[in-house]
Backbone as numpy.savetxt, mean C-alpha at the origin, in Angstrom:
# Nx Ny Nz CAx CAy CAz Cx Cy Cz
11.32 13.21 -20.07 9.94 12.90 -20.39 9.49 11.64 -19.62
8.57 11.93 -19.04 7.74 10.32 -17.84 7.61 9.56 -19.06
7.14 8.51 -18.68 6.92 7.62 -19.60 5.62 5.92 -18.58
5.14 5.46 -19.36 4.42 4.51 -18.63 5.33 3.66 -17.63
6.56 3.35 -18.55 7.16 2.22 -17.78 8.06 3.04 -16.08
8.42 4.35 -16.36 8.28 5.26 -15.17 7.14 4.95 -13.77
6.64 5.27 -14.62 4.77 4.91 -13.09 5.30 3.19 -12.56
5.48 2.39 -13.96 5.18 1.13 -13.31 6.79 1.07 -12.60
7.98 1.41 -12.96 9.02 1.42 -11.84 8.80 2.08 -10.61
7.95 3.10 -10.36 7.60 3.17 -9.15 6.91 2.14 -8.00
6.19 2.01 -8.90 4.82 0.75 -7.94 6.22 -0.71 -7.94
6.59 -0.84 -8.90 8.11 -1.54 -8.49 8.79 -1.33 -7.28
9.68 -0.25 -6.91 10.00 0.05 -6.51 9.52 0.41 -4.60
8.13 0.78 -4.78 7.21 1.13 -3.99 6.72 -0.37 -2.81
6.96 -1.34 -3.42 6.71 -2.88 -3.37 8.13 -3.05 -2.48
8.99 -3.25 -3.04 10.59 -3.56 -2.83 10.53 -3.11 -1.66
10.16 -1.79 -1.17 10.24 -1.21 0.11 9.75 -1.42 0.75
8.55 -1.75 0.83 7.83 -2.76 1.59 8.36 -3.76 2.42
8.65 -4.52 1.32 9.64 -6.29 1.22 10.40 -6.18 2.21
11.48 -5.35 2.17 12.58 -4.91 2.84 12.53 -4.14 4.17
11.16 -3.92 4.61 11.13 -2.86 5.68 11.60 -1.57 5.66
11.44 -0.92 4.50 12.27 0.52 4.41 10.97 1.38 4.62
10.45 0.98 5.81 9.18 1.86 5.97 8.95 3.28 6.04
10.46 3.78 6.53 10.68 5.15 7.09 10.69 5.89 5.50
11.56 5.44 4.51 11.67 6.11 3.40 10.55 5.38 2.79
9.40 4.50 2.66 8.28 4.55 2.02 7.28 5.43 2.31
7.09 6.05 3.55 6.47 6.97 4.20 7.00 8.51 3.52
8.06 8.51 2.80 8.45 9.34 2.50 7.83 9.94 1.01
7.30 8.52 0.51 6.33 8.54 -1.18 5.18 9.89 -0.61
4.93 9.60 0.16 3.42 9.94 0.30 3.04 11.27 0.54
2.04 12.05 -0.34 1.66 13.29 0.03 1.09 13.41 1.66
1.35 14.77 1.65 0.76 15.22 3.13 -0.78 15.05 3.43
-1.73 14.78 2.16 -3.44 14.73 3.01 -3.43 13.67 1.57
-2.63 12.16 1.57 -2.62 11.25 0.74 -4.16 10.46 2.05
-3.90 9.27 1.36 -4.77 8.35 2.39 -4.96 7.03 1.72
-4.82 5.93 2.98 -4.57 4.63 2.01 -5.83 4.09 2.74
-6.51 3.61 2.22 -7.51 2.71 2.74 -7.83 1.32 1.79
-8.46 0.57 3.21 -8.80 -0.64 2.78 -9.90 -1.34 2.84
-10.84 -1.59 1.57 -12.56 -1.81 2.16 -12.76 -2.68 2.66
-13.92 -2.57 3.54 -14.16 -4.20 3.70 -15.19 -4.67 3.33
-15.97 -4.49 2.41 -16.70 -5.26 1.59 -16.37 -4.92 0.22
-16.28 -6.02 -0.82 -16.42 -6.39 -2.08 -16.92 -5.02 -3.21
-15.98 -4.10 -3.77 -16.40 -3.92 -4.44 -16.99 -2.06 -3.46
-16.56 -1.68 -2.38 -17.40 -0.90 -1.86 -16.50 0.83 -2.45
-17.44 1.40 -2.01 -17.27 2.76 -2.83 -16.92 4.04 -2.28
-17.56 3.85 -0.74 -17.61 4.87 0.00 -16.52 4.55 1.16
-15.43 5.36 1.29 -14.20 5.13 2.91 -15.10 5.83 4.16
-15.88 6.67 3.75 -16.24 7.76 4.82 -17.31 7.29 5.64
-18.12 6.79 5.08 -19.72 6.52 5.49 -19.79 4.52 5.89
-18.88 4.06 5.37 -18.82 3.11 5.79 -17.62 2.56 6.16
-17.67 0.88 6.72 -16.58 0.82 7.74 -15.49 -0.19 6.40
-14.19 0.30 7.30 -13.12 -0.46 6.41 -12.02 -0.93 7.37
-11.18 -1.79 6.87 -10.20 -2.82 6.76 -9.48 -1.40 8.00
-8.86 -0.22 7.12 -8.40 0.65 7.52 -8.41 1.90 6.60
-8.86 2.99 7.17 -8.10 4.23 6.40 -7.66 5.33 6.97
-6.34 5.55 6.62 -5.28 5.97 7.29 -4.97 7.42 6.85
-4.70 8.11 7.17 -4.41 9.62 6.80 -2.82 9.78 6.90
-2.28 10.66 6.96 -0.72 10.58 7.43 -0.28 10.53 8.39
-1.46 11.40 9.79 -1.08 11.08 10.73 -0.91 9.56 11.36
-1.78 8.85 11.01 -2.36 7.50 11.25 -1.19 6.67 10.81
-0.62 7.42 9.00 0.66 6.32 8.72 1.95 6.40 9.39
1.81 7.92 9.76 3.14 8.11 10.46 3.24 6.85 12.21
2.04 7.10 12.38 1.74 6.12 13.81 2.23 4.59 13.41
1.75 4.35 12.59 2.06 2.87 11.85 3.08 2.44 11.49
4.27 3.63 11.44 5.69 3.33 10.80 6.02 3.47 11.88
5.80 4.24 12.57 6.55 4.44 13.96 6.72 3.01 15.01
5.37 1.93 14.74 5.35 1.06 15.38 5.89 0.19 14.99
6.31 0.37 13.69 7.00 -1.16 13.11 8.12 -0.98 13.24
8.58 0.53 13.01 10.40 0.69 13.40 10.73 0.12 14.85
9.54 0.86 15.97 9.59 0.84 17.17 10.70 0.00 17.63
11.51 -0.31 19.07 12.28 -1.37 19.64 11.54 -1.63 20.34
10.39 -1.06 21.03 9.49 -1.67 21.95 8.46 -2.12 21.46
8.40 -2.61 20.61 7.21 -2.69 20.11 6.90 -4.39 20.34
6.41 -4.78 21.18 6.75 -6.27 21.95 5.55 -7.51 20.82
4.87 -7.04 20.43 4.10 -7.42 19.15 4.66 -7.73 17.84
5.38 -7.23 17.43 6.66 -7.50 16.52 8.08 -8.08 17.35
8.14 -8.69 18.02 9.47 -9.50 18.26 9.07 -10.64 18.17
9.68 -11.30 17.57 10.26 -11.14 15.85 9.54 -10.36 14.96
10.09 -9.85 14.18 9.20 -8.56 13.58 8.46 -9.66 12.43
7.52 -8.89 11.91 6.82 -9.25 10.60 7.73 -9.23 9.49
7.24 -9.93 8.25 7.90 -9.99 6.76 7.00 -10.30 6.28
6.87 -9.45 4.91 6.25 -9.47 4.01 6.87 -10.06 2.59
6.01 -10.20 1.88 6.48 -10.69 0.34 5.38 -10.02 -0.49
5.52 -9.45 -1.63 4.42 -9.25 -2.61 5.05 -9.99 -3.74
3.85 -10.47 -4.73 4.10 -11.12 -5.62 3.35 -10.38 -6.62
4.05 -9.38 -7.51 2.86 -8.89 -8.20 2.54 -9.00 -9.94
1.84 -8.73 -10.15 1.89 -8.87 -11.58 1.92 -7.04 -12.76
2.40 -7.10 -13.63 2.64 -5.93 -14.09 1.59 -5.30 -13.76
1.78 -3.35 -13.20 1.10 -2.48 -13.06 0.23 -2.41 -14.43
-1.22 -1.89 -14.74 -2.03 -1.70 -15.44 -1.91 0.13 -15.21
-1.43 0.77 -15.96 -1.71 2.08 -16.35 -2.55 2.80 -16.55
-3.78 3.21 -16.54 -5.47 3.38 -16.28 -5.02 4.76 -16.74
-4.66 5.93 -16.07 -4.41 7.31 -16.28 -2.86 7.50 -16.22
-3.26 8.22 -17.14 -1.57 8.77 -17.61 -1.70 10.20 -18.40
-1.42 10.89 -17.26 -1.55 12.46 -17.99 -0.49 13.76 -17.51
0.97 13.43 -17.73 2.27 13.71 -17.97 1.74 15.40 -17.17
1.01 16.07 -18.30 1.01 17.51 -18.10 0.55 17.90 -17.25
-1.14 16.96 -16.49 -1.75 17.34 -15.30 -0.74 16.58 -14.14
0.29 16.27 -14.45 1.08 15.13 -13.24 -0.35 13.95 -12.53
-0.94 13.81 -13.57 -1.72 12.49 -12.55 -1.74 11.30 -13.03
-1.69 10.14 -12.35 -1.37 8.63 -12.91 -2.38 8.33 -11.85
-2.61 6.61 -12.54 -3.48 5.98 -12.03 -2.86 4.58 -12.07
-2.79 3.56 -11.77 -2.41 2.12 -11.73 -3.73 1.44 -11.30
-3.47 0.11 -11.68 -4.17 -0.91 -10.45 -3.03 -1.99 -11.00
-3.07 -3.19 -10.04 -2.13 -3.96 -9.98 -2.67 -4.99 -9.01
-2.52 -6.36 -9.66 -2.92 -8.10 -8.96 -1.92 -8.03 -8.30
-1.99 -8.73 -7.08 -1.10 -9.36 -6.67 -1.30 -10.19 -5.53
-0.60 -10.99 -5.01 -0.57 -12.10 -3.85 0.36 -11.80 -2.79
0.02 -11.06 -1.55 0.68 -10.72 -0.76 1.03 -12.07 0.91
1.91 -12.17 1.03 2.67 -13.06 1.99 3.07 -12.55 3.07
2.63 -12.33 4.35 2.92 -12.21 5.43 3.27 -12.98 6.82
4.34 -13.14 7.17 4.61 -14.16 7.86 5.48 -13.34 9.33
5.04 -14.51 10.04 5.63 -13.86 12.19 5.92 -15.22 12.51
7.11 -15.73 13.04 6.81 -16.78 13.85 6.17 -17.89 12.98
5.24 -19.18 13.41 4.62 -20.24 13.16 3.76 -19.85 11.82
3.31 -18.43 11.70 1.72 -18.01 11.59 2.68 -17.51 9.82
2.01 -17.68 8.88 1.82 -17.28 7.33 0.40 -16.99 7.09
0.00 -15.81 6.22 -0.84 -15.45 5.43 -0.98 -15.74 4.09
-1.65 -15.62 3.28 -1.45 -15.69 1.82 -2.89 -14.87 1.41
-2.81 -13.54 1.29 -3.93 -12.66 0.50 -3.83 -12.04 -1.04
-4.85 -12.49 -1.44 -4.85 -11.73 -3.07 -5.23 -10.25 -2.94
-5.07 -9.51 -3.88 -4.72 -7.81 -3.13 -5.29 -7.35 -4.75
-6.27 -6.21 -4.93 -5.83 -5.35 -5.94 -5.92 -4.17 -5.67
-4.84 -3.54 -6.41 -4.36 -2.72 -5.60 -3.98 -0.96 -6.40
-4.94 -0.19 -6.21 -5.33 1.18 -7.09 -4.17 2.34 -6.47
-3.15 2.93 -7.09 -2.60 3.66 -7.14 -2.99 5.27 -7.62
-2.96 6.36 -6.48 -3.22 7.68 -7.54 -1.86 7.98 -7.12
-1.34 8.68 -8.19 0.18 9.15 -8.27 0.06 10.64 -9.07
1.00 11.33 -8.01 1.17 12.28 -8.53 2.43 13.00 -8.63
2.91 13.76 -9.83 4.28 14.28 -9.94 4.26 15.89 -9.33
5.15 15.36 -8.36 5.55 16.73 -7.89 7.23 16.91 -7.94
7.73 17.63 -8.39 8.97 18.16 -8.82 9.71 17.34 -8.92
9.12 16.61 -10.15 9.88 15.68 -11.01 9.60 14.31 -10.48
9.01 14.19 -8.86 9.35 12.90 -8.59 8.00 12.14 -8.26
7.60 10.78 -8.35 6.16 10.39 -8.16 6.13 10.60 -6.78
4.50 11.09 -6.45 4.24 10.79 -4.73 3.02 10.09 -4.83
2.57 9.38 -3.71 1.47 8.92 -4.04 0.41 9.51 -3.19
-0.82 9.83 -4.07 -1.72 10.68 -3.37 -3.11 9.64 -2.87
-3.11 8.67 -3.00 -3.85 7.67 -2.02 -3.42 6.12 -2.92
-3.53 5.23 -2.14 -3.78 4.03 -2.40 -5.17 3.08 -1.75
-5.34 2.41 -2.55 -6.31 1.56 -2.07 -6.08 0.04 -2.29
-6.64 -0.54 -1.58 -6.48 -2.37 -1.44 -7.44 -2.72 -1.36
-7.34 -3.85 -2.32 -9.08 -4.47 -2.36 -8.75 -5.96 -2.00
-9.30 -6.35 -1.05 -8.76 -7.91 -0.69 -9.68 -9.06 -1.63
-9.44 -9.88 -2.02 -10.41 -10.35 -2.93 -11.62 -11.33 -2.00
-10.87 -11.82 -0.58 -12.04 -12.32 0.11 -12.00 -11.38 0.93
-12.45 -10.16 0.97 -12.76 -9.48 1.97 -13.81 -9.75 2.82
-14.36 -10.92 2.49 -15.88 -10.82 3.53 -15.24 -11.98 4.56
-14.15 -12.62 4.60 -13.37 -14.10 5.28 -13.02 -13.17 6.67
-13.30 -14.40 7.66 -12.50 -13.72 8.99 -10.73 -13.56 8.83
-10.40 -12.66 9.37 -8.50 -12.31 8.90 -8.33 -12.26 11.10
-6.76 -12.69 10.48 -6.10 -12.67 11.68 -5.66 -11.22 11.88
-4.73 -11.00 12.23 -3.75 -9.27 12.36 -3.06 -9.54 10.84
-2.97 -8.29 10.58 -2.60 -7.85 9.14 -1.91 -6.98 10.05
-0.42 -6.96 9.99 0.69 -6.12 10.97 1.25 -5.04 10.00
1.31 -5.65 8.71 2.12 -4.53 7.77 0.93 -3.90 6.60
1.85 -3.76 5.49 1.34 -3.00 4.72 1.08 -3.47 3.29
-0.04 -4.16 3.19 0.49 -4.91 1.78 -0.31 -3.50 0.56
C-alpha cells in the first residue's frame, strides 16, 4: 500500500540524484511525454504561449544529460555541483487508485563551478505518477522566487 511518506521518499530520493550526478538513472524517473519547465515570471501560468527559464520535453532532457555526462563537454571541466537544501515535501494530491500525486516543496538550491557559487530559492511542483508499482514523474516545475533578477548559467538541474 503507497503511502504519503512513499511520494515524499521519492522527491528524497529524486534530490540525492541530483546531488550526486546520477543523471543517467534520474532521467530514468521520467515519463516518455513528462516535461519540466521553468517560468520566468512570478507566478506565470502558461509554458506554451509564453517564454520560460526552460521547458524541456524528453528529447530536450535526454540532450541535457547527455551533456553533463559528456567527456567533451569543455564547459563543464570541472564539472558543476549541486546541493539542494530542501524542506519536507507538501503532499497536495494523493490518489493511490488513480496513481496520481502531487507535491510542492521549498527549497534552496546551491550550484557551484570553479570561483563562481549560486544560491537560488526554488519551489518546486511535482506530478507523479505510479506506473507498475514504481513513481515516475510526469512533469516538474520550478518556480525561482526571484525570477525577474538577471541569472548567470544555471548548468544543472535544480
Amino acid at each position: 500500500m503507497i503511502t504519503r511518506d512513499d511520494v515524499i521518499d521519492f522527491i528524497y530520493a529524486e534530490t540525492r540524484m541530483l546531488d550526486e550526478g546520477r543523471y543517467t538513472e534520474w532521467l530514468d524517473l521520467w515519463l516518455p511525454d513528462a516535461v519540466y519547465w521553468m517560468p520566468l515570471d512570478y507566478k506565470q501560468a502558461d509554458p506554451v504561449n509564453a517564454t520560460s527559464f526552460l521547458y524541456e520535453d524528453n528529447f530536450m532532457l535526454r540532450l541535457r544529460v547527455e551533456r553533463l555526462n559528456g567527456e567533451r563537454t569543455f564547459s563543464q571541466k570541472p564539472k558543476s555541483r549541486c546541493n539542494h537544501v530542501i524542506q519536507r515535501p507538501f503532499v497536495d494530491v494523493f490518489d493511490p487508485e488513480a496513481g496520481k500525486f502531487q507535491t510542492v516543496t521549498n527549497m534552496h538550491y546551491v550550484e557551484t563551478r570553479l570561483d563562481e557559487q549560486q544560491l537560488l530559492a526554488l519551489t518546486v511542483t511535482h506530478d507523479l505518477a505510479l506506473v507498475g508499482g514504481a513513481f515516475r514523474i510526469a512533469g516538474k516545475k520550478v518556480e525561482l522566487l526571484n525570477c525577474d533578477a538577471a541569472f548567470g548559467n544555471i548548468q544543472l538541474l535544480p
